[in-house]
KEROSE-864065 format. One record per residue (C-alpha): residue in three letters; chain; x, y, z. Coordinates in steps of 0.05 Angstrom, whole numbers, plus 5000, padded with zeros to 4 digits. Layout:
N
r	c	x	y	z
ALA	A	X	Y	Z
...
This chain:
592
r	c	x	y	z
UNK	A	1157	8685	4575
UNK	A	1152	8710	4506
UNK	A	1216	8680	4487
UNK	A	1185	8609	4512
UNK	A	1121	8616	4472
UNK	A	1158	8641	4408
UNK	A	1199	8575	4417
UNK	A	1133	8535	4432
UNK	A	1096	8568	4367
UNK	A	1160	8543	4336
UNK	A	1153	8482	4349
UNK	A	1078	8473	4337
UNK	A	1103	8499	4265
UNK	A	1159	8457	4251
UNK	A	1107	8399	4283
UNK	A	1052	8412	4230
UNK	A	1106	8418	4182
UNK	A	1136	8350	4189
UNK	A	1069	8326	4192
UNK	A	1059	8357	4127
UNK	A	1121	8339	4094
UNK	A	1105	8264	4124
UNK	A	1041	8262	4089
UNK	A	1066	8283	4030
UNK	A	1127	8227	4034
UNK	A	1073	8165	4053
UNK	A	1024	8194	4004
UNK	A	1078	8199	3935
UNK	A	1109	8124	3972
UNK	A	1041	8095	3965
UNK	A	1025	8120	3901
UNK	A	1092	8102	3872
UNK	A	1079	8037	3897
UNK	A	1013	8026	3870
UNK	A	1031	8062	3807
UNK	A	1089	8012	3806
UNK	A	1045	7954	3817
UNK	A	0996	7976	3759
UNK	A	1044	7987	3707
UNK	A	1083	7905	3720
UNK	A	1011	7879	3717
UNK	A	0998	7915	3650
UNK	A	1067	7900	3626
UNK	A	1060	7824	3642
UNK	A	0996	7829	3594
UNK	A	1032	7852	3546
UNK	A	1079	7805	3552
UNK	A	1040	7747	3554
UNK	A	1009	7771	3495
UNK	A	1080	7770	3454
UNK	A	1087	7694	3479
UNK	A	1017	7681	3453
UNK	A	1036	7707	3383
UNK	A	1109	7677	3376
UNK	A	1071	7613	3397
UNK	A	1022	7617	3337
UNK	A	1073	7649	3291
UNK	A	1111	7587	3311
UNK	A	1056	7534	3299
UNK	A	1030	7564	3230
UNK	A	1096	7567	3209
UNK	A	1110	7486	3216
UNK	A	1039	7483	3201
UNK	A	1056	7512	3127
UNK	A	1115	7468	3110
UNK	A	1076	7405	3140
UNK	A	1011	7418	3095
UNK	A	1053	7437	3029
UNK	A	1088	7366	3038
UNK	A	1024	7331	3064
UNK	A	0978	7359	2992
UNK	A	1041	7331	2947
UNK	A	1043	7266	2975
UNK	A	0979	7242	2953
UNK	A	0987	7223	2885
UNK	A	0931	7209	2832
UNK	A	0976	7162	2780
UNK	A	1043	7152	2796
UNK	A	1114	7174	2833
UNK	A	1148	7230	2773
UNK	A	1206	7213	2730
UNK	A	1255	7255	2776
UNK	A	1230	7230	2833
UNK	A	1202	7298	2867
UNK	A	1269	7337	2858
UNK	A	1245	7390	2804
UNK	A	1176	7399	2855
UNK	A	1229	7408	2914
UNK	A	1268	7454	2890
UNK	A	1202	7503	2878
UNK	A	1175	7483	2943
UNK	A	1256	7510	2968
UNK	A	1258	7567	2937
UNK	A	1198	7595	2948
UNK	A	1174	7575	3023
UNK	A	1233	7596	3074
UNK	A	1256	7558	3126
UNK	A	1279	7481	3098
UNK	A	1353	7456	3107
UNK	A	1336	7396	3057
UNK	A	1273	7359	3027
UNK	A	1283	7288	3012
UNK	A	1244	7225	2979
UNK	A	1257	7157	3013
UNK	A	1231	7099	2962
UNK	A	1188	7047	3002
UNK	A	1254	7002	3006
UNK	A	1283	7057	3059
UNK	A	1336	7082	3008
UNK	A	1350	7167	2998
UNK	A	1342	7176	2925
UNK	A	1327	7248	2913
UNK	A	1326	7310	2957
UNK	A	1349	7386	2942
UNK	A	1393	7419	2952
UNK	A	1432	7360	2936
UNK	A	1497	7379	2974
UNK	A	1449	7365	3029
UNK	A	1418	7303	3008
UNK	A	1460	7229	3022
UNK	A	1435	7195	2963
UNK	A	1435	7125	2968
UNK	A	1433	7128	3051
UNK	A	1389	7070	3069
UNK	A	1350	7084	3136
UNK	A	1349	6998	3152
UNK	A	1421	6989	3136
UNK	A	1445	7054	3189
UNK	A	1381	7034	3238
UNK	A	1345	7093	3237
UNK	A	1289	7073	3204
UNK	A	1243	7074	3267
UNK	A	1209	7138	3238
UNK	A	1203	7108	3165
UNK	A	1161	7038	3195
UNK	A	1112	7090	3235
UNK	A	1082	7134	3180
UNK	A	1084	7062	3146
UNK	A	1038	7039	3204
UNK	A	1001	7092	3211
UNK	A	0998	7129	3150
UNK	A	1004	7194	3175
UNK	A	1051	7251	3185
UNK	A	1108	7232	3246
UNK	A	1147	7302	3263
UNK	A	1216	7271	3312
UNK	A	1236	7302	3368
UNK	A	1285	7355	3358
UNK	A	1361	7321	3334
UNK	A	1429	7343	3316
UNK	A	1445	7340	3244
UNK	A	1505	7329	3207
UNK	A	1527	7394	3211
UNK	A	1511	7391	3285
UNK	A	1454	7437	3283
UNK	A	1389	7425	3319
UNK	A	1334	7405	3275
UNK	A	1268	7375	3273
UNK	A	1252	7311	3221
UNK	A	1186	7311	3194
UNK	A	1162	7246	3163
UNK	A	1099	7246	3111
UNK	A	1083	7183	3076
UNK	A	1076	7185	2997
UNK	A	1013	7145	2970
UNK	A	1005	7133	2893
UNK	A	0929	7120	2896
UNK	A	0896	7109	2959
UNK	A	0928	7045	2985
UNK	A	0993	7043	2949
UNK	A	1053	7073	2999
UNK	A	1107	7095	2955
UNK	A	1161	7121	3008
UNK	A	1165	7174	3046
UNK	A	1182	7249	3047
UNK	A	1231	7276	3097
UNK	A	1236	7356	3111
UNK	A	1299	7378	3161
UNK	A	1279	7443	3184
UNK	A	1334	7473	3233
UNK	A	1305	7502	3292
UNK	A	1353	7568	3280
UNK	A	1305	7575	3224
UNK	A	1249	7570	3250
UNK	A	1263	7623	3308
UNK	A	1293	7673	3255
UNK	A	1216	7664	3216
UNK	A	1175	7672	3267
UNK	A	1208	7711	3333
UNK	A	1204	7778	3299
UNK	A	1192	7824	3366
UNK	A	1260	7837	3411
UNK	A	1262	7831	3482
UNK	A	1318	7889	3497
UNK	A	1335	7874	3573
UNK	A	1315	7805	3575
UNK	A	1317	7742	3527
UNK	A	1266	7696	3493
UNK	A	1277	7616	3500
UNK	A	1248	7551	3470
UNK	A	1243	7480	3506
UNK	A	1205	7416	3484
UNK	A	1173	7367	3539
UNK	A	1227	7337	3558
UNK	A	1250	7408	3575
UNK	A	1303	7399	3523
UNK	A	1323	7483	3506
UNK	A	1323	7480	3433
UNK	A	1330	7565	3427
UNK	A	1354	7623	3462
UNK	A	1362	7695	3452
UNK	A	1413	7699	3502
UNK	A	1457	7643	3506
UNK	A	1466	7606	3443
UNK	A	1516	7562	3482
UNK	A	1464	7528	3523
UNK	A	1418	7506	3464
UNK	A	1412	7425	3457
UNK	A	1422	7419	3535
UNK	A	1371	7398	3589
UNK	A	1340	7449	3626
UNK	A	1328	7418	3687
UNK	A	1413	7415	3689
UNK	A	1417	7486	3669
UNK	A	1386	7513	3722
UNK	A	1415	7514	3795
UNK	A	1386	7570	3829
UNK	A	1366	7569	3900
UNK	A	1291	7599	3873
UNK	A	1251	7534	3864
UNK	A	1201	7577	3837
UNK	A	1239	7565	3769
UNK	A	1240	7492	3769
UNK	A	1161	7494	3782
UNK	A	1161	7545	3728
UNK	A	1197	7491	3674
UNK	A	1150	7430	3699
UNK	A	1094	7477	3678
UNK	A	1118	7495	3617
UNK	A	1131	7417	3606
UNK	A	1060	7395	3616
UNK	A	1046	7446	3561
UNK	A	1009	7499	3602
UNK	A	1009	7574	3595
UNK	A	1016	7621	3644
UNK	A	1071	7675	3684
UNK	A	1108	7688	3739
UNK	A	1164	7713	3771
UNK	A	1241	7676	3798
UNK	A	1304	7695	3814
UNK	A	1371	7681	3778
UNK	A	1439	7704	3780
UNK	A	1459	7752	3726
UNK	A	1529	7765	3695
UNK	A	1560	7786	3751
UNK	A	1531	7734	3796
UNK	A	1484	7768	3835
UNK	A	1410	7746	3836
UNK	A	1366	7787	3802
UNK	A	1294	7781	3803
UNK	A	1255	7763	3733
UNK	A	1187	7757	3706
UNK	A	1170	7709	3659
UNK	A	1102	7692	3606
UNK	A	1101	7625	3575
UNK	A	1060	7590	3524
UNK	A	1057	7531	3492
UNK	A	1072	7506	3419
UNK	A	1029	7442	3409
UNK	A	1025	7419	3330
UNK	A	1020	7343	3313
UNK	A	1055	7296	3364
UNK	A	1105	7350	3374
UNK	A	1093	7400	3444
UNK	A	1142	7461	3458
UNK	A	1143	7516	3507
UNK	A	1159	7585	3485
UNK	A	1186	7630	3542
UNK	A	1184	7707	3550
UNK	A	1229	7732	3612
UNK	A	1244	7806	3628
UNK	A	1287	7832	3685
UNK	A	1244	7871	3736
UNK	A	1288	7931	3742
UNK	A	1277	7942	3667
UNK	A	1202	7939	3681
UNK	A	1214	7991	3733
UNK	A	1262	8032	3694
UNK	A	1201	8039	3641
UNK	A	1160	8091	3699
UNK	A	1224	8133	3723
UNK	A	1195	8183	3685
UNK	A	1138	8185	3734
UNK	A	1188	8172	3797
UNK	A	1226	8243	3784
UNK	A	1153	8275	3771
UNK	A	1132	8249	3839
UNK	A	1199	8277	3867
UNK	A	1214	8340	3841
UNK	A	1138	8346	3864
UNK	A	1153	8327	3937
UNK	A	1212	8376	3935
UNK	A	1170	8442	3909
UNK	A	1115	8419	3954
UNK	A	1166	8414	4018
UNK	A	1187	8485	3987
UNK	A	1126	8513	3987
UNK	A	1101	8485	4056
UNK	A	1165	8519	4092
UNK	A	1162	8584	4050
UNK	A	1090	8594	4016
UNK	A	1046	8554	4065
UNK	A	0981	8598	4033
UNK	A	1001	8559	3961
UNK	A	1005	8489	3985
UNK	A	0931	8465	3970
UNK	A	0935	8500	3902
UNK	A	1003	8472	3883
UNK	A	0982	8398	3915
UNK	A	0919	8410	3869
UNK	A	0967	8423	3804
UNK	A	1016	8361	3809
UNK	A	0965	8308	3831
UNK	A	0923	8324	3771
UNK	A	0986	8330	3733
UNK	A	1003	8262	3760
UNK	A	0946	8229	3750
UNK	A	0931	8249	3669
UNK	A	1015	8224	3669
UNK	A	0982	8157	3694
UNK	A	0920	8151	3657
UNK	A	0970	8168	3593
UNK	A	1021	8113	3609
UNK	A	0963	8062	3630
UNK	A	0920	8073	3567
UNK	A	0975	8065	3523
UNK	A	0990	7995	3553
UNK	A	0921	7977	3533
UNK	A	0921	7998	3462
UNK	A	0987	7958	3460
UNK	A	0961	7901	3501
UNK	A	0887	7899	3454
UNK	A	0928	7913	3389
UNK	A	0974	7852	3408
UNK	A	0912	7801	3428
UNK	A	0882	7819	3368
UNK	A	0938	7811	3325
UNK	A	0940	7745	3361
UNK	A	0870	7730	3343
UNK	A	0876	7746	3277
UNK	A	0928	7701	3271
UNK	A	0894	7638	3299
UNK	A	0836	7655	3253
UNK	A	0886	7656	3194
UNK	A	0908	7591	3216
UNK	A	0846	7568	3225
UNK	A	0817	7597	3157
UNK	A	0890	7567	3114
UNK	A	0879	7492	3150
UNK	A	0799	7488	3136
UNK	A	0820	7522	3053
UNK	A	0878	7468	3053
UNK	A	0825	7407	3077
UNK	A	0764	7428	3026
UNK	A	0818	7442	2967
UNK	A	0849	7363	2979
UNK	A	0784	7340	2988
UNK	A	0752	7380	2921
UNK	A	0809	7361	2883
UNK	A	0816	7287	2907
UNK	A	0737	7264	2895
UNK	A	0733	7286	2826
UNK	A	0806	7260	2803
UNK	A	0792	7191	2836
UNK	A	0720	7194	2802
UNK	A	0771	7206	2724
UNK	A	0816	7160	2753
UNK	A	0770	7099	2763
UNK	A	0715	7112	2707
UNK	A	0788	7114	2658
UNK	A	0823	7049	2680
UNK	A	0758	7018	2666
UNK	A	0751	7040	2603
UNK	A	0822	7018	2582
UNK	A	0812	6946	2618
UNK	A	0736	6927	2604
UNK	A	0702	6911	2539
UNK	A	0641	6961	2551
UNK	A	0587	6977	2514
UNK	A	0581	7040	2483
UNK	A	0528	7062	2535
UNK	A	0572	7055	2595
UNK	A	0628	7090	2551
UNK	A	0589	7142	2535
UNK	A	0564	7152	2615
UNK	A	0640	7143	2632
UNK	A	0660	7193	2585
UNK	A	0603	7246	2603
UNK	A	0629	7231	2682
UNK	A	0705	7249	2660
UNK	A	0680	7316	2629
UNK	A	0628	7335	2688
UNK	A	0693	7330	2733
UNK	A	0737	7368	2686
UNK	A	0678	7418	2692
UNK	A	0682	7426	2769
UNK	A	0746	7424	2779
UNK	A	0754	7477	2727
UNK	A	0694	7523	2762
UNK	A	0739	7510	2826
UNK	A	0802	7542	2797
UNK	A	0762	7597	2761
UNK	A	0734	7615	2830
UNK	A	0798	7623	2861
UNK	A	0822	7670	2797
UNK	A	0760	7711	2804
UNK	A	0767	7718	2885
UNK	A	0844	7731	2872
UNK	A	0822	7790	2820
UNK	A	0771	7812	2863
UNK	A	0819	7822	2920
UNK	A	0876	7846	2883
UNK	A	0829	7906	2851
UNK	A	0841	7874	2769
UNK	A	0767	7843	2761
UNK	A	0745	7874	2697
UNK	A	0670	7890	2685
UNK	A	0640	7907	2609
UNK	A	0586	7950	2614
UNK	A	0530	7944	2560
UNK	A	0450	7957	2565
UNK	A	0414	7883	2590
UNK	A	0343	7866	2590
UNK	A	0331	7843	2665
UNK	A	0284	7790	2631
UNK	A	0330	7764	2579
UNK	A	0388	7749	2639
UNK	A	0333	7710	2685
UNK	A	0317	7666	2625
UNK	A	0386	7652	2607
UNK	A	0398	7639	2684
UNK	A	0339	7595	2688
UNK	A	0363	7547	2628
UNK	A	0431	7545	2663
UNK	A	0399	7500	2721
UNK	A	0337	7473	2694
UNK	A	0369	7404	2692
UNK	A	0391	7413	2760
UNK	A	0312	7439	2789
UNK	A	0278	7386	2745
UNK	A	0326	7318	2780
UNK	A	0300	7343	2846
UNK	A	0225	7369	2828
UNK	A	0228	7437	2842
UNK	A	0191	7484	2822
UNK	A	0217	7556	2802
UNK	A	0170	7605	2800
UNK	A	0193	7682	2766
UNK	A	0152	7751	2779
UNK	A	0171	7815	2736
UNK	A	0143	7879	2734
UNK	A	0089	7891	2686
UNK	A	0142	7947	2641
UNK	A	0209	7916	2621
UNK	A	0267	7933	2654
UNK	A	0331	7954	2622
UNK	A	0390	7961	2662
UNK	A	0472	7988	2643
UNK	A	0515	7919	2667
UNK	A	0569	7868	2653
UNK	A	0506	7815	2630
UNK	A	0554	7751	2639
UNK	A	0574	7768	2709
UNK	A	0502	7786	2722
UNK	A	0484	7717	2694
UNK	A	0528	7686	2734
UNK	A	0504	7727	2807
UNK	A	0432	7690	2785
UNK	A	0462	7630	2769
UNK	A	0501	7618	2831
UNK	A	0443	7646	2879
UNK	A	0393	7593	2838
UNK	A	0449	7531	2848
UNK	A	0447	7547	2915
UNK	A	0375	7551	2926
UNK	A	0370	7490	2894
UNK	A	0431	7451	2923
UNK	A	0407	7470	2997
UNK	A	0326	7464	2979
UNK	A	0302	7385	2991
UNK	A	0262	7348	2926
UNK	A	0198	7376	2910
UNK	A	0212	7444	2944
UNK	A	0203	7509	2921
UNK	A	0249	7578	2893
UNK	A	0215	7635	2880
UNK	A	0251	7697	2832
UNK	A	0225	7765	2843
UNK	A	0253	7828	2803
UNK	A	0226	7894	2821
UNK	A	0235	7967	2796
UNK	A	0267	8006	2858
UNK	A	0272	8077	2819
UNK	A	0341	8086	2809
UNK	A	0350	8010	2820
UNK	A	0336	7938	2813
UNK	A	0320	7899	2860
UNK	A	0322	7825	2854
UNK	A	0308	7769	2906
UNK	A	0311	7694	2902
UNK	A	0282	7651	2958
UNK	A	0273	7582	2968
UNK	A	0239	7540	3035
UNK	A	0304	7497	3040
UNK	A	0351	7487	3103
UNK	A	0365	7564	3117
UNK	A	0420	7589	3157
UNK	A	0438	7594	3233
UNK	A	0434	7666	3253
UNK	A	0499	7650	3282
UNK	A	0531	7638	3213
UNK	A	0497	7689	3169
UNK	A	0545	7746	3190
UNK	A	0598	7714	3155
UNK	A	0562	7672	3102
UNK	A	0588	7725	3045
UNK	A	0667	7719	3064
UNK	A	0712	7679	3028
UNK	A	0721	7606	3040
UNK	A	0665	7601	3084
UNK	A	0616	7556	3082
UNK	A	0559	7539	3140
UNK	A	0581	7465	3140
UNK	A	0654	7468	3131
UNK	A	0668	7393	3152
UNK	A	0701	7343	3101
UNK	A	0632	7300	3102
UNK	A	0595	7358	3085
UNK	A	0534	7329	3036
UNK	A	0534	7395	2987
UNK	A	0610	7405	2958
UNK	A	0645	7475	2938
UNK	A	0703	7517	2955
UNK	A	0664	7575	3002
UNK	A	0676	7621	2938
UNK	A	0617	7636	2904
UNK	A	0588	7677	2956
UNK	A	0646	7723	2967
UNK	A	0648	7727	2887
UNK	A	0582	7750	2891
UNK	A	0589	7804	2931
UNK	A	0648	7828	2897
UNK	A	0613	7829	2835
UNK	A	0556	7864	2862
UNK	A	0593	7917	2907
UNK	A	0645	7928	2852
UNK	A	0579	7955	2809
UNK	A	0555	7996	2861
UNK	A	0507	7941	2886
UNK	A	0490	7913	2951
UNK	A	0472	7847	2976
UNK	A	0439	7823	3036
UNK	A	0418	7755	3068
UNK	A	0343	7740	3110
UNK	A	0343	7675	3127
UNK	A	0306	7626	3188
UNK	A	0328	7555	3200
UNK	A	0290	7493	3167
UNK	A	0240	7544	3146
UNK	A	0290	7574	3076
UNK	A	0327	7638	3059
UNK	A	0318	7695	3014
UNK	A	0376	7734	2988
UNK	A	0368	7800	2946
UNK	A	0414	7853	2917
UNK	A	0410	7916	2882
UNK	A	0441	7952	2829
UNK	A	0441	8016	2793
UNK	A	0406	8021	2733
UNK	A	0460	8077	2699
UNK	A	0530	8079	2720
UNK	A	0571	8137	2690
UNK	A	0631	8126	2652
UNK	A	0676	8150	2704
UNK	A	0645	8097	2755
UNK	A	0657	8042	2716
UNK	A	0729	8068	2706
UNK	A	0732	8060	2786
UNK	A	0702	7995	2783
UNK	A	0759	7972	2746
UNK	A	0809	8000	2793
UNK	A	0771	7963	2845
């Protein structure tokens, strides 16, 4: 009797053990599961992220060499002696990533390029019947990029076309850039993909790079692949209607056993050209990434089996331990996928908004540069080929040198923001009457306030004001916050100058009952090249500078600067600045 109900209590023990030990098995299965499930969807992110920014590495990189091509081609008097080669071999040398940059004349014919051991002078595109390209930009007038081709030296390469203008009207020829894909991939594909491999196709599915299999490159996907996973061929189509997006196939790996994958893509789309970049990772490598967390979960199943059969009193204390253990091991691994993941979309972003920023600097600098030189251009042919009067001459003449003027301002704007940024803006301190540098100011653009009718009106206190500053740049802050007041003010409007003793400071404020600024746009209305209406038909011209000089001047003397503005209704901006700097602060200000 007592030998049965030892061997029943027996097994009621070994019962609740199993069940113990059974829990403990689903329990670390499920949560290796979901743990496993968490970290591929946080990896994928991350992923996806790295195609996102190979894909805009990718597209400002051609962007670059396009644009640099695009500015030279428009010429304001005529084609160089040498034919482009000295202005080649800069553009070479300094921008990586060109196999050859050549000039076609208008008749088809290669007559200068560099390097030149690339260049087949005297290759005529009719004669050879490749001058398909050449007659579109001739059409069209704009830049024609080909689809990818094999070079001479059969390596793939795109052919980017830009059409050469002397004037407006007047098409000279044509520029041709070979940039090898190889290139291209070595600029921009900086981040490795260890287990898995990083590819390249166009629309047509064409693979034009590969991290992998360098064999492949130049063939057709579509023949490349002959998997029984369809899920790949869907994946390609995808990718050839240039969307984005990821997902998972299987394909057979070096030894010929399928192995399942998962793979980000983006696309590449920049002028009539549209690629696909592809990110692909084998899933054991994903899964390799948390074995750290697999032998945690095991060795704690084994102590925990231990301590069930041996210490049963120490199991909920022990079960306690490791989940928490587990857990922080999860939140650690997790959170650090996010920083990655958020540093990688904003390095992303950043990206596209350097894009963004270089294309819209690239557009205002052609068209600031191209309205003042046609302006010299025209007003200088007609003074060589009319009999004028010495009125007109004169008006010509004072035209010529108002152009000079701006496009001088233009490049001393870009010299000051340069200094400003690179800390070598000097300041020269010296004690200014507040009074004397509004007057000055005030001459400065009383031409420009009396053509439209407005009317400035100046308060100061009642005791003068004397303050330690660099007077010219402080004559120019006034200066610049007056043109704009007026520029942005309609005729018979109104500023209004107000300088006021703050103590230790100045304070100065300049309003005016003009357009004022969206509350959208005022956030950014002091950073560098930006400018509230930053289309090409904008009505009031400038390079986005002044602004940004501005503030540097005024932060760089221990100033600050601030913007109140409402739309249709005007804006008032007002700084301040220290009346006494010490020496040592203005030694900082020109370390700035």
């Amino acid at each position: 009797m007592f030998a049965r109900k030892s061997r029943w209590n027996a097994i009621i023990v070994l019962f609740i053990t199993m069940l113990f030990i059974s829990s403990i098995l689903f329990l670390g299965i499920r949560a290796n599961t979901e743990v496993e499930e968490q970290f591929i969807d946080q990896f994928t992110q991350g992923q996806t992220s790295q195609a996102q920014q190979i894909s805009t590495g990718i597209t400002t990189f051609l962007n670059e060499k396009v644009t640099m091509l695009e500015v030279l081609s428009i010429q304001p008097h005529q084609i160089p002696d040498d034919n482009f080669e000295s202005t080649f071999a800069n553009i070479y040398e300094k921008s990586k990533g060109f196999y050859v940059i050549e000039y076609v004349d208008k008749n088809g014919t290669i007559i200068s390029g560099y390097p030149k051991e690339n260049t087949p002078l005297g290759y005529n595109l009719y004669e050879n019947e490749n001058n398909i390209p050449f007659d579109i930009i001739q059409q069209t007038g704009e830049t024609y990029i080909t689809n990818p081709l094999t070079t001479f030296e059969k390596e793939l390469a795109i052919y980017v076309w830009v059409p050469v203008y002397v004037g407006e009207d007047d098409f000279e020829g044509s520029f041709i850039a070979v940039i090898e894909i190889d290139e291209i991939a070595e600029e921009t594909i900086k981040t490795e993909n260890p287990a898995g491999y990083i590819y390249l196709i166009n629309d047509h599915a064409r693979l034009l790079y590969d991290s992998a299999e360098t064999e492949l490159i130049g063939k057709n996907y579509f023949d490349i692949v002959n998997e029984p996973d369809v899920s790949r061929l869907e994946i390609i189509g995808m990718q050839t209607e240039g969307l984005s997006g990821n997902g998972s196939f299987s394909e057979r790996n070096e030894n010929g056993f399928l192995e399942k994958k998962i793979i980000s893509y983006e696309p590449v789309i920049w002028k009539n050209q549209q690629w696909s970049v592809g990110v692909v990772t084998p899933l054991w490598y994903v899964e390799s990434l948390v074995q750290s967390i697999y032998i945690k979960q095991g060795l704690f199943a084994m102590i925990s089996v231990a301590f069930i059969l041996f210490i049963g009193s120490f199991i909920a204390l022990i079960l306690f331990s490791w989940n928490k253990t587990l857990e922080d091991e999860v939140k650690s691994k997790t959170s650090e996928l996010e920083r990655s993941n958020d540093y990688l979309q904003n390095a992303n972003r950043k990206l596209k908004e350097l894009d963004r920023l270089k294309n819209d600097f690239v557009s205002m600098v052609s068209h600031e540069l191209k309205t003042p030189l046609t302006a010299m251009k025209t007003s200088s042919e007609f003074m060589k080929e009319s009999e004028c009067n010495p009125e007109i001459k004169e008006e010509m003449l004072d035209l010529i040198i108002r152009n000079i003027d701006r496009q001088a301002r233009m490049v001393d704007d870009l010299l000051d923001i340069s200094r400003i940024e690179s800390g070598k803006m000097k300041f020269n301190p010296e004690d200014v009457n507040i009074r004397n540098i509004v007057e000055t100011s005030l001459q400065t653009v009383e031409k420009q306030a009396k053509d439209k009718g407005i009317d400035i009106r100046v308060g100061y206190p009642e005791e003068s004001l004397t303050i330690k500053t660099d007077k010219d740049k402080l004559i120019r802050v006034f200066v610049n916050l007056l043109t704009n007041a007026i520029k942005f003010t309609p005729h018979d409007g109104e500023v209004e100058i107000s300088v006021t003793d703050a103590g230790d400071h100045i304070q100065a404020s300049i309003r005016d009952n003009g357009i004022g600024i969206p509350p959208e746009k005022r956030e950014k209305i002091f950073d560098k090249f930006y400018q509230v209406d930053s289309t090409a038909t904008r009505k009031a011209g400038g390079t986005g500078l002044g602004l940004a000089i501005i503030k540097g001047i005024i932060d760089g003397q221990g100033g600050t600067i601030f913007v109140e503005s409402e739309a249709n209704k005007g804006s008032t901006f007002t700084f301040r600045l220290p009346k006494e700097l010490k020496e040592e602060d203005f030694t900082e200000i020109e370390q700035y």
